[in-house]
C-alpha positions in Angstrom: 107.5 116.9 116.1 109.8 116.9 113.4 109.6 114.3 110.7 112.2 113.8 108.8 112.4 111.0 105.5 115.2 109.0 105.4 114.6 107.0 102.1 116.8 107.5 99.5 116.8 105.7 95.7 119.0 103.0 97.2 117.1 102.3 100.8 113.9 101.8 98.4 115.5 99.6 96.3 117.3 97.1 99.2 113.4 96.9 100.4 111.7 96.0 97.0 114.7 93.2 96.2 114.0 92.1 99.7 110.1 92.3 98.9 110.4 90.5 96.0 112.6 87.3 96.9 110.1 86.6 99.4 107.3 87.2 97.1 108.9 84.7 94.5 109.7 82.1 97.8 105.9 82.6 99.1 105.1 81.5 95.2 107.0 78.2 95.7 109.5 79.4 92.9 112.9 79.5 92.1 114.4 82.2 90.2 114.7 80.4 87.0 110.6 79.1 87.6 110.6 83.1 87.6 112.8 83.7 84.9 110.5 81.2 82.8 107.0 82.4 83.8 107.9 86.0 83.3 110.1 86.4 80.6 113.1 88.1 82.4 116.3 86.2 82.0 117.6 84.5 85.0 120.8 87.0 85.1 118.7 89.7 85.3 116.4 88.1 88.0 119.8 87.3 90.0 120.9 90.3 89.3 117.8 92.3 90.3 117.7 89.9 94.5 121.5 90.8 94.7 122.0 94.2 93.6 118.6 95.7 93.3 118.9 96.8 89.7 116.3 95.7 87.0 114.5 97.4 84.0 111.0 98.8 84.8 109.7 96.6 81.8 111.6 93.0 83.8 110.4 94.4 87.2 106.9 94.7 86.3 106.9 91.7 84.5 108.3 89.9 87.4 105.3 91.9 89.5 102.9 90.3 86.9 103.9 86.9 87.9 104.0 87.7 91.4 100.5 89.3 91.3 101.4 92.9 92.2 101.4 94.5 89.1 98.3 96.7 90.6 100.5 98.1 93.4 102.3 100.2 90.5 99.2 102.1 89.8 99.8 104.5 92.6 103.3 105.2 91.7 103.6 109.0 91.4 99.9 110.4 91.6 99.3 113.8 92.0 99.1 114.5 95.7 95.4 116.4 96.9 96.1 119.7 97.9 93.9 122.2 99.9 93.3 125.5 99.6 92.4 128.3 102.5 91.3 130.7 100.0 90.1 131.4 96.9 93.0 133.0 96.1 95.3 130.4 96.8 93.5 128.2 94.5 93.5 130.5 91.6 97.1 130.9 91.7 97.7 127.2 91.8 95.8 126.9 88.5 97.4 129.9 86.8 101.0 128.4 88.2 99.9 124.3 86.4 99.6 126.0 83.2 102.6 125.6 82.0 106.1 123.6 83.7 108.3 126.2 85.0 112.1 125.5 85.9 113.0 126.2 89.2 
């Protein structure tokens, strides 16, 4: 069956503003009681349930407060990858040598 991965930068973003609101609203707290235990200004925090947009240093911040600061830890770890052969192996460690541009 063909599989095919719709998410884009923007769908991502519309889920974690969605994510987030109801994180602060499970917390009991309004954006400014966010805005105040986090250190992110309440435009930013406004502007961040609106439109999506933040700074990585306000968003994990905000994830501090919100107790999901861990959930970042898996954000862009090398993915396993197995080998059939020898061969296969040894080529993928001569290849992660160096970057190459594609």
């Amino acid at each position: 069956m063909l599989s095919i991965n719709l998410l884009t930068p923007h769908s991502i973003m519309e889920v974690l503003k969605s994510r987030f609101r109801q994180k602060r609203l499970n917390f009991d707290l309004t954006q400014e009681g966010l805005a105040n235990k986090s250190g992110v200004s309440l435009g930013s925090i406004k502007r961040f349930e609106s439109s999506g947009q933040i700074s990585l240093d306000s968003l994990l911040k905000i994830a501090f407060v919100l107790e999901c600061l861990d959930d970042f830890t898996n954000i862009a770890n090398e993915k396993e990858t197995s080998f059939s052969s020898i061969d296969e192996l040894l080529k993928e460690k001569i290849l992660k040598k160096r970057g190459t541009i594609k």
